[in-house]
KEKE-557492 format. One record per residue (C-alpha): residue number from 0; x, y, z. Coordinates in nm, 4 decimals. Layout:
N
- NUM; X; Y; Z
...
END
This chain:
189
- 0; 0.0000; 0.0000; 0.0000
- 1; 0.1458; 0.3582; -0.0781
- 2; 0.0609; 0.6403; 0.0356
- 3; 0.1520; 1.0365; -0.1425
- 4; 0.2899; 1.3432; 0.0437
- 5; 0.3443; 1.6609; -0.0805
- 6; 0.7122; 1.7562; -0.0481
- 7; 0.7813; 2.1475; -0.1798
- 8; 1.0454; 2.0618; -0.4357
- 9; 0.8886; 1.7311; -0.6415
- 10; 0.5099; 1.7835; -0.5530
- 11; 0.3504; 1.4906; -0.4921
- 12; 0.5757; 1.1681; -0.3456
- 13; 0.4801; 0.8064; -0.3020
- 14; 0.5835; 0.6691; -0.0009
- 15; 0.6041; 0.3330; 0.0580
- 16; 0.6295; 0.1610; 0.4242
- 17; 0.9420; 0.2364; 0.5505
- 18; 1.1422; -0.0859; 0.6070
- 19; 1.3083; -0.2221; 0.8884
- 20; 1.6562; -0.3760; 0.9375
- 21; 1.9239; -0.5172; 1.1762
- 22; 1.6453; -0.6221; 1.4624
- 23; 1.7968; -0.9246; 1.6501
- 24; 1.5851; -1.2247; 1.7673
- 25; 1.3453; -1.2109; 2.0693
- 26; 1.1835; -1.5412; 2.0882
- 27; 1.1803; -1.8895; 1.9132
- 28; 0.9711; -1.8611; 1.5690
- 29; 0.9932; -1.4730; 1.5475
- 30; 1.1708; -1.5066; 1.1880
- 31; 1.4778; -1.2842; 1.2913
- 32; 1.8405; -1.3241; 1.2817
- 33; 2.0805; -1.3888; 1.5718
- 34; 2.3684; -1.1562; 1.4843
- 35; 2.6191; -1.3786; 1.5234
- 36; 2.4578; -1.5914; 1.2135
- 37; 2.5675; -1.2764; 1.0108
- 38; 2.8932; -1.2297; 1.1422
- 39; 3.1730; -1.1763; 0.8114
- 40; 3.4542; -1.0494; 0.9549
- 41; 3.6059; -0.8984; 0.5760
- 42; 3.2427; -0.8227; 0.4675
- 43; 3.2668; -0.4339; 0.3048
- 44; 3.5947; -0.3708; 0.4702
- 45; 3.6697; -0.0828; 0.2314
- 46; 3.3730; 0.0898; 0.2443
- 47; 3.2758; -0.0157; 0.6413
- 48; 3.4262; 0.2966; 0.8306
- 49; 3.1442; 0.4759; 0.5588
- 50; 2.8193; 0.2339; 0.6525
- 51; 2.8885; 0.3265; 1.0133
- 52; 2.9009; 0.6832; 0.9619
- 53; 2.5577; 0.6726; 0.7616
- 54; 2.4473; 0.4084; 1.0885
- 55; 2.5314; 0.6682; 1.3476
- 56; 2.3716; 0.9965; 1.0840
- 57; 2.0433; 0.8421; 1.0677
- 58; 1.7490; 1.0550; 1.2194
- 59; 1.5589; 0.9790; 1.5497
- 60; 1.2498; 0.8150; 1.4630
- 61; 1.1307; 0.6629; 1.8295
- 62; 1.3132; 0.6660; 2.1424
- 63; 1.3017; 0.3907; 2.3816
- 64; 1.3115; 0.3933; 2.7627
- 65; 1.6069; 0.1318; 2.8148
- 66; 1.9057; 0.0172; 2.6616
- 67; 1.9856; -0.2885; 2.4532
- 68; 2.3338; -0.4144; 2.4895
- 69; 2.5204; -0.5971; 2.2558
- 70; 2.4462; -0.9303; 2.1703
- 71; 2.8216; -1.0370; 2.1383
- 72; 2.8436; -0.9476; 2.5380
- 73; 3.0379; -0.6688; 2.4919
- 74; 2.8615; -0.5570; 2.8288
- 75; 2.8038; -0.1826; 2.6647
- 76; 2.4926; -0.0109; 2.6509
- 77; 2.4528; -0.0136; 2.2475
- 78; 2.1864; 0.2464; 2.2506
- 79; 1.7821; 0.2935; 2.3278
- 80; 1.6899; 0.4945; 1.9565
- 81; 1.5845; 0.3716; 1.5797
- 82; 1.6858; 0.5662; 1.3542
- 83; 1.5927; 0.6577; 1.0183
- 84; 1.6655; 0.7934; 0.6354
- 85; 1.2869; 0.8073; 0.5569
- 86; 1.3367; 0.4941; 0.3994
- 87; 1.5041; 0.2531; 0.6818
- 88; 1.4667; 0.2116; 1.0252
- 89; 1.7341; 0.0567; 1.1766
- 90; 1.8378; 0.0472; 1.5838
- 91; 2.0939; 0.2962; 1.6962
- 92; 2.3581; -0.0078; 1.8040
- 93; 2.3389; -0.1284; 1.4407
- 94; 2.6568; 0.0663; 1.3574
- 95; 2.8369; -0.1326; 1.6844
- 96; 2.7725; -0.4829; 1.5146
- 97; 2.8949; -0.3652; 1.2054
- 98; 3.2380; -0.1931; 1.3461
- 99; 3.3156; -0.4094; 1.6205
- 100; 3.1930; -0.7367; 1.4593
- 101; 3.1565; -0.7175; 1.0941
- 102; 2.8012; -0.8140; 1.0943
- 103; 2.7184; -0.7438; 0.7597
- 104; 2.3858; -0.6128; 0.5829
- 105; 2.1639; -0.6946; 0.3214
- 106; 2.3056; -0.5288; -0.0315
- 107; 1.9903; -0.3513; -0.1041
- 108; 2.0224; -0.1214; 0.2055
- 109; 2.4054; -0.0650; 0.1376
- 110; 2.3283; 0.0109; -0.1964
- 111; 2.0961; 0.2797; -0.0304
- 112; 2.3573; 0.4691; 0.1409
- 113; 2.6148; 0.4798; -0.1841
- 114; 2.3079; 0.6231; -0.3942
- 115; 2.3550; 0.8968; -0.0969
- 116; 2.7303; 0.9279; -0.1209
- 117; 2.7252; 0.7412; 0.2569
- 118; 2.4789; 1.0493; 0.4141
- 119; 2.1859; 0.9771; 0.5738
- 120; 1.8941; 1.2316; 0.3759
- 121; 1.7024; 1.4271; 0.5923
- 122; 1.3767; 1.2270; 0.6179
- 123; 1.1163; 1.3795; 0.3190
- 124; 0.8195; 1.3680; 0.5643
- 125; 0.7971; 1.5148; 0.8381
- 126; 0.5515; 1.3063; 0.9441
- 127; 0.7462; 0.9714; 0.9620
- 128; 0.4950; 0.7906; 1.2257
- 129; 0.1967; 0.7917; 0.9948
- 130; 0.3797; 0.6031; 0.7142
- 131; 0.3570; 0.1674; 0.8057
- 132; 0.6510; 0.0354; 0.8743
- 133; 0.7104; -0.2992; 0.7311
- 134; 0.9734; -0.5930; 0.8677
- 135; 0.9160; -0.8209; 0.5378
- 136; 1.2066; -0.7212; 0.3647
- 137; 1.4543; -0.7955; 0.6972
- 138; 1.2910; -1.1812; 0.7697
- 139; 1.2837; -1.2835; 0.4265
- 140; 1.6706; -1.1555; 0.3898
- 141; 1.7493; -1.3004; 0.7141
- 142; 1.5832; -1.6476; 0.6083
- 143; 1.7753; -1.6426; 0.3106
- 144; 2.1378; -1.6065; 0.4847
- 145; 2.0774; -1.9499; 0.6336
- 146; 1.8442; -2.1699; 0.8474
- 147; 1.8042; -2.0414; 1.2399
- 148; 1.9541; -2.1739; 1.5156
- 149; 1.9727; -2.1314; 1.8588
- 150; 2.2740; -2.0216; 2.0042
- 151; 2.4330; -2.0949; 2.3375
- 152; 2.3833; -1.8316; 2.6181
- 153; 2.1409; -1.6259; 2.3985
- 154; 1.8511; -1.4589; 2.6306
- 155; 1.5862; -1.5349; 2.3802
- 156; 1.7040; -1.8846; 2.3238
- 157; 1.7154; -1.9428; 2.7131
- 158; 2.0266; -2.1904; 2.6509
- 159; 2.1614; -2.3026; 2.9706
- 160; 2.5246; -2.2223; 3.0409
- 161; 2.7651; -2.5127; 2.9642
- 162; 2.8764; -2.5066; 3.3359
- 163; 2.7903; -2.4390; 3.6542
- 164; 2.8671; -2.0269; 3.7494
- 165; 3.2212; -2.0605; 3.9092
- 166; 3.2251; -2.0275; 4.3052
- 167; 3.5630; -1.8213; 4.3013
- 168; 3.3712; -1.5688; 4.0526
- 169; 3.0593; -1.5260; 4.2552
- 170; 3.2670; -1.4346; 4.6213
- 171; 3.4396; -1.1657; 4.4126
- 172; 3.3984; -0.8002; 4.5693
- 173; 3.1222; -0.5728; 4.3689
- 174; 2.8894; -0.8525; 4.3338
- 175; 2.6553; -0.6702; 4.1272
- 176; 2.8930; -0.6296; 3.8697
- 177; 2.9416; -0.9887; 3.8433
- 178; 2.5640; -1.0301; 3.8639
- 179; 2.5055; -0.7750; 3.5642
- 180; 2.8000; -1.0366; 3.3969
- 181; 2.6349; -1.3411; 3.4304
- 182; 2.3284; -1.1544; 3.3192
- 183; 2.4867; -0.9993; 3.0027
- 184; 2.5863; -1.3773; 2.8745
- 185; 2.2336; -1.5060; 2.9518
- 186; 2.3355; -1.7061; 3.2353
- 187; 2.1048; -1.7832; 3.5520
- 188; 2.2625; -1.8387; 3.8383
END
């Protein structure tokens, strides 16, 4: 379904749903991608330092009221926006898996940002939150980088840790810290 806008230099615009990408699995059967699954470490290395500056440009399109952290357990806040071109939405750590991992991303999307020279475009509506937003485009590309699996010490997956949490670990002083640990890898203790 699209819907028009008037934008003051090209009149009337279709605008199509704008489309989601680099959302990490939640629960079993949700159709998205553990990051890890994605993980190439030479993937774009000539143009990477580039994607992530177009990542971090994007525009704020909803702000959230906690952090994710990285799914690598890099035990960093990796950020609480999505952010937008008016065509994407993507989550604000997105340009943390790419630098730090080399998680790469679907072609069509990079092709996006070298149509824009690597700079986010201001959004062409200013009215961003009436136009859908659609995830079909992210599960089917997802799906087609290879089958799911669950992954050891994922939260969604609920994997249980291969070992018991070690004793000499848990006495250590600042036992929240360790706590906040063993909750970053997805452990229970």
């Amino acid at each position: 379904m699209s819907h028009t806008h008037d934008s003051p230099r090209s009149g009337t615009v279709p605008v199509g749903p704008l489309e989601l990408v680099g959302y990490w699995h939640a629960h079993e059967g949700d159709g998205l991608p553990h990051p890890q699954q994605l993980r190439q470490p030479r993937w774009e290395w000539r143009r990477r330092r580039r994607i992530v500056r177009y990542l971090l440009g994007g525009t704020e399109y909803l702000q959230y009221r906690g952090w994710s952290h990285c799914r690598f357990g890099c035990l960093r806040p990796n950020g609480s926006r999505d952010l937008t071109d008016g065509t994407w939405v993507w989550p604000e750590g997105l340009a943390h898996y790419v630098r730090a991992h080399g998680v790469r991303l679907p072609d069509e999307f990079v092709a996006h940002m070298a149509a824009h020279d690597f700079r986010p475009p201001p959004p062409a509506s200013p009215s961003l939150h009436s136009r859908d937003v659609s995830d079909d485009f992210w599960r089917q590309w997802a799906a087609r980088q290879g089958r799911f699996r669950p992954i050891a010490f994922c939260w969604a997956c609920n994997a249980a840790p291969p070992s018991p949490v070690p004793r000499w670990l848990s006495r250590l002083p600042g036992r929240t810290l360790v706590d906040r640990l063993w909750y970053h890898l997805g452990w229970r203790r």
